[in-house]
N, C-alpha and C positions, 0 to 999 in steps of 0.2 A: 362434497356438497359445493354448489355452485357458491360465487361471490355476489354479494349486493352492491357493491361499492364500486367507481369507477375512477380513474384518472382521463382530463382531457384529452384531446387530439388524436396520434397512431393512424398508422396506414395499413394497409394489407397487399406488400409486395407479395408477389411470385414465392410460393413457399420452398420449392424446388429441394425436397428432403426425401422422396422417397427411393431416388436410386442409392442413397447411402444405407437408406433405414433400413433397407432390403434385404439387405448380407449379413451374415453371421460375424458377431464379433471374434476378431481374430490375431494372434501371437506375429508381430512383424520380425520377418530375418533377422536373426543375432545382429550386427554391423559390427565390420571386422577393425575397424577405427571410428570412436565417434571426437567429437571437438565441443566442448563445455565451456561456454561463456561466463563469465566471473558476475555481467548484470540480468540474473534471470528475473527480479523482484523486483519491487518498489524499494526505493532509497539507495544506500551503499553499496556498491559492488562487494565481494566476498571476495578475500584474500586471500592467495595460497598456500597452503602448508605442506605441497610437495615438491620435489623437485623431479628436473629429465633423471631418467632409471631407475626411478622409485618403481615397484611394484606393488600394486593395486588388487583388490578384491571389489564386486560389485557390493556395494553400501559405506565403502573404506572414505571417510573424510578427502575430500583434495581443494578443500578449501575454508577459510572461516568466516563467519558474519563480521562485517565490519561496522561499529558503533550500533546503535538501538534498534535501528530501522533498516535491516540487512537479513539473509538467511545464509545458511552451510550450503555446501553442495558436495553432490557423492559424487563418486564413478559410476558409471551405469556399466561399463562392464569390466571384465579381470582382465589384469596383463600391465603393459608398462607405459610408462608419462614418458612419452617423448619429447613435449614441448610446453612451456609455462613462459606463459607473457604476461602482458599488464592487461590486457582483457581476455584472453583464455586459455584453459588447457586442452592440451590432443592424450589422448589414450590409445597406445595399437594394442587391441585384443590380440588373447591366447590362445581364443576359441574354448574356454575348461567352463565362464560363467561361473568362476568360485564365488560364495556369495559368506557377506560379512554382516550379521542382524546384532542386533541391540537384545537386551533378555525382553521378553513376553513381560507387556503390566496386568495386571485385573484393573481395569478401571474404575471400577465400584468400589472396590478397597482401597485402592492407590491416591494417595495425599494431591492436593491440589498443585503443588509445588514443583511434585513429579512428573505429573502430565504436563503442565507447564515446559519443562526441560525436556521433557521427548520430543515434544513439536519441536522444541528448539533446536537438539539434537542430529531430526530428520529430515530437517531443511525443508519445511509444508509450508508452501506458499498459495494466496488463493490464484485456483486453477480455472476459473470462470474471465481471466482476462489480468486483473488488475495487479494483482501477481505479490499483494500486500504479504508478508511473514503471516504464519495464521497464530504464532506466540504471543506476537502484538497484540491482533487482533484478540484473542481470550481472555488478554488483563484488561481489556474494556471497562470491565465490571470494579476497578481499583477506582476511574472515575462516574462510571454513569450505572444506575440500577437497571438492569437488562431482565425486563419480563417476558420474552417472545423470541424463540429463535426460529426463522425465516429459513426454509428449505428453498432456494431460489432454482426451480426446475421448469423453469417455463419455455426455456431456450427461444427464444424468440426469431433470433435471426435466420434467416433464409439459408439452406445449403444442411447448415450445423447438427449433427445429431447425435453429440458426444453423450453428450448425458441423456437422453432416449435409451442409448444403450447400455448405460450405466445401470440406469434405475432397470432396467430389461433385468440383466444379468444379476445385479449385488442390489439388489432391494434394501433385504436384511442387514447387511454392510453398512448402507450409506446411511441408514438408520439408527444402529448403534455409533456409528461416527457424529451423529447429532446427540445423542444419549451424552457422549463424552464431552461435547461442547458445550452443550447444556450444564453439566457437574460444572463445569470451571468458569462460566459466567451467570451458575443462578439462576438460569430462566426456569419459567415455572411451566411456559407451553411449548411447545414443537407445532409448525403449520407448513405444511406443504403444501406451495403454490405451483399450479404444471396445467398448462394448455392442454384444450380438451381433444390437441392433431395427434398424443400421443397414446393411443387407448392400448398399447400393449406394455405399457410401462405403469399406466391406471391402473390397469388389472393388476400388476406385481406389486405395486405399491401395498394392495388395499390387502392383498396376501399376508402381504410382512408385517402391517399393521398389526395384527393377532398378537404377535410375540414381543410386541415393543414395551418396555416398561426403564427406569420408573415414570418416565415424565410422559405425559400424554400426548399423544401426534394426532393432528387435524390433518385431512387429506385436502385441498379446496380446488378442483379444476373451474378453469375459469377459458372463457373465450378467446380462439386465436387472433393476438392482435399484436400488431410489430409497434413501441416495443414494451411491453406489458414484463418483459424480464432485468428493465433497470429495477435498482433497485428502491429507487423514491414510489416508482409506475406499481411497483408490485406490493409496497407495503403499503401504500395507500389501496390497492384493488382486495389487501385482504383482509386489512385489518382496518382501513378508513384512516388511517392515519397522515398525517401530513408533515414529513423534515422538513425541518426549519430550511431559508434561505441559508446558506454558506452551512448547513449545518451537517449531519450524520447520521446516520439509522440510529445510534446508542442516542440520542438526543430526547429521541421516544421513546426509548425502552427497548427496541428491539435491534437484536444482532441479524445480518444475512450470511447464506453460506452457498455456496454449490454445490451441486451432488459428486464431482469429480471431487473434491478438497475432501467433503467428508471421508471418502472411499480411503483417499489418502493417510488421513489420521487415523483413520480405524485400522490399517495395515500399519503403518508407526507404531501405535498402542498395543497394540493383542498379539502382530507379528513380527515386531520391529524391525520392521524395512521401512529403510529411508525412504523418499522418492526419492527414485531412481527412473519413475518411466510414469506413463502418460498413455489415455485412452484419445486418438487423433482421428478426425474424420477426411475420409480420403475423399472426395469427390469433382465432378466438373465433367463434363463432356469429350473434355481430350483424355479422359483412362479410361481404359475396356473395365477394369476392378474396380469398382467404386466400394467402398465399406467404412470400418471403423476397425482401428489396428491399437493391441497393444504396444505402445513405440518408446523403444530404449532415450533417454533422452541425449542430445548429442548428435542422433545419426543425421546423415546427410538428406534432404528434402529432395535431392537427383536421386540416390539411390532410392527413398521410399517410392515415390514418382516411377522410379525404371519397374519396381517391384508390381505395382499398378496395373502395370501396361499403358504407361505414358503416350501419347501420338506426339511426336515433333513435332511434324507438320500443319497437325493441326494446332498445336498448342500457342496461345496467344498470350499469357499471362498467367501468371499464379498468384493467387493472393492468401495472405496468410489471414485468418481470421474468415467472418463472413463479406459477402460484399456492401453492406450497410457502412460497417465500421470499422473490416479488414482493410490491411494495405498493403499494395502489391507486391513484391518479391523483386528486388534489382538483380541478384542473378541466384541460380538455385544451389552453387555453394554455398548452403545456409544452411546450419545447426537447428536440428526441433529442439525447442528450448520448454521449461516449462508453463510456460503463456502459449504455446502453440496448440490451439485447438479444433484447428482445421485448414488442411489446403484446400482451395478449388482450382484444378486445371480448369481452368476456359478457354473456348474458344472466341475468334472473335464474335461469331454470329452470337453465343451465350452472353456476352457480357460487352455489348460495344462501346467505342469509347462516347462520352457526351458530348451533344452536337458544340460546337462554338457557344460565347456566352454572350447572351446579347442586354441589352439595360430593363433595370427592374419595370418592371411596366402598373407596380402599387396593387396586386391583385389580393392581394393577404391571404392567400393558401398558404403560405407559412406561416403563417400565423394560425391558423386553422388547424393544423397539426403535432403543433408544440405539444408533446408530453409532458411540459415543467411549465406549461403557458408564459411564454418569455414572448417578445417583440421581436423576428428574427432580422424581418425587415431593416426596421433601427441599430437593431445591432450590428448589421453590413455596413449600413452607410458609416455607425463610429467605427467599424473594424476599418475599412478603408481611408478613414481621416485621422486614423490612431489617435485617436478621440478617448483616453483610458478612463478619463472622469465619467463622461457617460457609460461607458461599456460596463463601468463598475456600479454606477448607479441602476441600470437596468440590468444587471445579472447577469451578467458576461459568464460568471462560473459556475451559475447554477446548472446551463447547457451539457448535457450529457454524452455531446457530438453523436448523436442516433443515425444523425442523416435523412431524419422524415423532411425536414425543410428541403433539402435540393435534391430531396425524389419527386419529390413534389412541383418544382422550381418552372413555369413554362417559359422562363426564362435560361434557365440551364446553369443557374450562377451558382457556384461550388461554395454553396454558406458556409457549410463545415469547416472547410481551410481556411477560409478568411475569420474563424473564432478561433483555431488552434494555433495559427499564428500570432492573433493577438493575446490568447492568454498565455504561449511562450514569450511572447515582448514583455509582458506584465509580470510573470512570474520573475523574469529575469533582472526587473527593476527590482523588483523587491528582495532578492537576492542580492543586489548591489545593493540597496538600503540596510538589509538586515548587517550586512559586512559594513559600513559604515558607522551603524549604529556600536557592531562590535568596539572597531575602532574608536570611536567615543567614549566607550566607556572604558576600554582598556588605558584611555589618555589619565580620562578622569582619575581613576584608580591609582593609576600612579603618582598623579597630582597629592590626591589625598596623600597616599603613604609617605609622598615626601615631606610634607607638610609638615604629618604626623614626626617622622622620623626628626625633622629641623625640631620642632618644639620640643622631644625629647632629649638631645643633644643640649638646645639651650636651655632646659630647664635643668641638666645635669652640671653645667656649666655654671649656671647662675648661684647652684646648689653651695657647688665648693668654694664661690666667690663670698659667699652669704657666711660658710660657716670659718674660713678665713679671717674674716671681717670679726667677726663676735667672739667676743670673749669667754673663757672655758666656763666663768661664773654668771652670767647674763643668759636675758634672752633678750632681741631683738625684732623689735615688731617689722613685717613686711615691706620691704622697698617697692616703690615703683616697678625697678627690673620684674619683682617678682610678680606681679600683674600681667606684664606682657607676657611673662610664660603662659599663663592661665589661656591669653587671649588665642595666644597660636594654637593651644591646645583646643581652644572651643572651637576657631576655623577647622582644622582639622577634623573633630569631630560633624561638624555643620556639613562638611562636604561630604564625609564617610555617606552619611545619613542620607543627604540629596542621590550621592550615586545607589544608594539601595532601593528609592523610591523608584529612581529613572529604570534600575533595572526589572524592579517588580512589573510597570508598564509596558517596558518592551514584552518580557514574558506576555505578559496575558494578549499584551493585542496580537502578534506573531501566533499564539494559538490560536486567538479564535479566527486570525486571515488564514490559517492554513493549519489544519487540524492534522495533515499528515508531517507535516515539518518533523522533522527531527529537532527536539528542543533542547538536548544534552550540554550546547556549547553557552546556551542561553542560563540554563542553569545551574554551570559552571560558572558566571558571570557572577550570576546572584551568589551564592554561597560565597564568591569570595568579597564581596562588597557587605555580606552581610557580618565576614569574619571580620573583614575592617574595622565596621562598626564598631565592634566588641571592642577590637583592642584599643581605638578610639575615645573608649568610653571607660575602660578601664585605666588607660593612660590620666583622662581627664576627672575622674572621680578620686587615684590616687596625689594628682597634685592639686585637689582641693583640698583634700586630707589632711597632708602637708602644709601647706598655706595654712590651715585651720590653727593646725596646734603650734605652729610659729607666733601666731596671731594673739594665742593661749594665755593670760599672764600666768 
């Protein structure tokens, strides 16, 4: 059923999909070496846990998540590690593709706990771009109630037709892979949003539908319009909902997913295969083979390219992603990683470069087209005066770098760069701020404890001077001395207390500026300012105690 609802602005490049859409999905060449990068995901790189000579099976561990916000990584194929550095491993295949699975879950009977640790297990990151753990993403529901889970299949970008041919082939698939995500964050819907360019995927959808239970799936096609598959553009076009500024689809209620990630988990769960590989759209004008290939992750983007029928001579660039919001390729010794969801060989007649940039001439077609209705304008001029208080005031992070402003541009001025540069200047102040504030609180902390630790030495001190002093048949009412104990003791606790207030704020503000942060070292912070306290207060309740019954007659 079509949509009511609309988000501002979007444009309608060149849709340039159907020499990929064309070809039959297909099994790409074994690769007889591939090279596996340690940062495939958002946050920490993944640590290795193999070494050169180790022998390998395809699904075998060669690497582990590093802190919260990190994923595993497999081998994609059998045979031996030749090489382990500080950002990748090599693997020379044996040609055998021995393969290593996890046992089969029932996901309907299987504890929430257990799915949890499969994702974790199988190293499923979202494969739609952003390359988030999807383990993370599933305990959403620990902070926000999630009613809606969000099929995001609208593919919007130009060239891309990964998921066309996903939903083609594994309907049913990627459907029970929503089934399963739905159990571990409680949604009560299933909605599938998909552009109405791909009607051979509509139809399979609407197939699969029949057999889907328990949670109920809406189908909703909606109008080809670039770019209606972010994720603010697409929950607003289905459900009319609106994400807060700085905020998250969980903010509303609803979780998003892509149709490749689903596919993934649903093979993790029922067949427990890691990722290991990836459905990659081959396209662009310099290959005679344009399609979509299943591709082992690791293999080299020359070899898949040779595989193609590459033209050298015609080939101008490659770019990894669409060209909206892909970015080009410096040389084609480069690993398909699992964020790789499409090359385009182009030529240069396909994809020329942009003429020279000449000055904004105030026409507000960018502005015209903003799908998060932002000022792009404005936001150039602070981008280029590094201007961060503005940029921050008018929503510098809300921008989703789509690239409708300098499609648009008849000036030719490359907005997009000039926002991804200044929210890498920004993000990296804060970065340096958040590390500062560390250090302040680890000063504080110390402070305290020393405090602490002097008042308890002097009040042990004063202890033995007091019971020296007094006689075996007396008691002795409180000195002076013994007051000052009292006093260090209450500085001590007074600071404990400030540092657990100071750390409470940093936590919350650092979440809500950046919701993906990793918040581990922050609350390690807090627990241990909050242990302070305790013993703080325990120190200073037991030497009132004391002072009390000295006090006693």
């Amino acid at each position: 059923m079509p949509s009511a609802y609309d988000f501002p602005g979007g444009i309608y490049p060149p849709e340039r999909k159907q020499r990929s859409s064309q070809a039959t999905l297909i099994e790409a060449p074994l690769p007889s070496r591939v090279t596996l990068p340690l940062q495939q995901h958002s946050g920490q790189p993944a640590t290795p846990c193999v070494a050169s000579g180790d022998r390998v099976k395809v699904g075998s561990v060669i690497a582990n998540r590093e802190g919260m916000i990190s994923s595993n990584l497999h081998a994609s194929i059998s045979g031996t590690v030749t090489e382990v550095t500080t950002a990748q491993i090599t693997i020379e295949g044996d040609g055998q593709d021995e393969l290593f699975r996890l046992p089969s879950l029932d996901w309907r009977s299987a504890g929430r706990q257990e799915l949890l640790e499969r994702l974790n297990e199988s190293g499923i990151v979202g494969l739609g771009g952003a390359g988030f753990p999807s383990h993370i993403k599933a305990r959403v529901v620990e902070r926000h109630a999630i009613d809606t889970l969000v099929i995001n299949a609208a593919e919007c970008e130009p060239y891309i037709t990964a998921d066309d041919l996903t939903l083609r082939h594994y309907p049913g698939e990627v459907i029970e892979g929503a089934q399963i995500i739905a159990k571990l964050c409680d949604a009560q819907h299933i909605v599938i949003g998909i552009e109405d360019n791909k009607p051979e995927a509509i139809e399979a959808l609407q197939q699969a539908l029949a057999d889907s239970q328990p949670v109920p799936v809406e189908l909703t096609v909606i109008p080809t319009r670039y770019p209606s598959g972010g994720e603010r553009q697409l929950i607003k076009k289905l459900l009319d909902l609106n994400v807060p500024s700085g905020g998250l689809p969980a903010d509303v209620g609803v979780l998003c997913h892509n149709p490749g990630t689903l596919l993934a988990i649903r093979h993790a769960v029922r067949d427990g295969q890691p990722l290991v590989s990836r459905i990659v759209t081959l396209t662009g004008e310099a290959i005679a083979q344009p399609g979509n290939r299943w591709v082992r992750l690791g293999t080299s983007v020359m070899e898949l390219l040779e595989e193609a029928g590459v033209n050298h001579s015609a080939l101008n660039q490659v770019i990894q992603g669409g060209p909206m919001m892909g970015k080009p390729l410096l040389t084609l010794d480069t690993p398909v990683t699992k964020l790789t969801n499409c090359l385009i060989a182009a030529t240069l007649d396909e994809l020329p470069p942009p003429p020279a940039e000449s000055p904004c001439i105030r026409c507000g077609e960018c502005e015209s087209v903003c799908p998060v209705a932002l000022l792009p304008q404005q936001l150039h001029w602070y981008a280029r005066a590094q201007d961060d208080t503005k940029l921050e005031r008018y929503h510098l992070f809300d921008c989703i770098e789509c690239g409708a402003c300098s499609y648009v541009c008849p000036s030719h001025i490359p907005l997009v760069v000039d926002y991804r540069e200044a929210k890498s200047r920004i993000r990296l102040q804060r970065i340096e701020a958040t590390k500062a504030e560390h250090a302040k609180h680890r000063f504080e902390f110390r402070q305290a404890r020393l405090a602490r630790e002097e008042a308890e030495k002097q009040a042990r001190k004063q202890a033995r001077q007091a019971q020296q002093r007094r006689p075996s048949n007396t008691v002795t009412p409180s000195t002076s001395s013994d007051k000052v104990d009292l006093r260090g003791l209450r500085i001590a606790h007074a600071a404990a207390k400030a540092s657990v207030k100071k750390a409470e704020k940093t936590l919350a503000r650092v979440a809500q500026e950046d919701p993906k942060q990793s918040l581990d070292d922050l609350e390690m912070q807090l627990a241990t300012a909050q242990e302070n306290l305790k013993a703080a207060e325990l120190q200073l309740a037991q030497a009132r105690e004391e002072q009390s019954s000295e006090e006693s007659p």
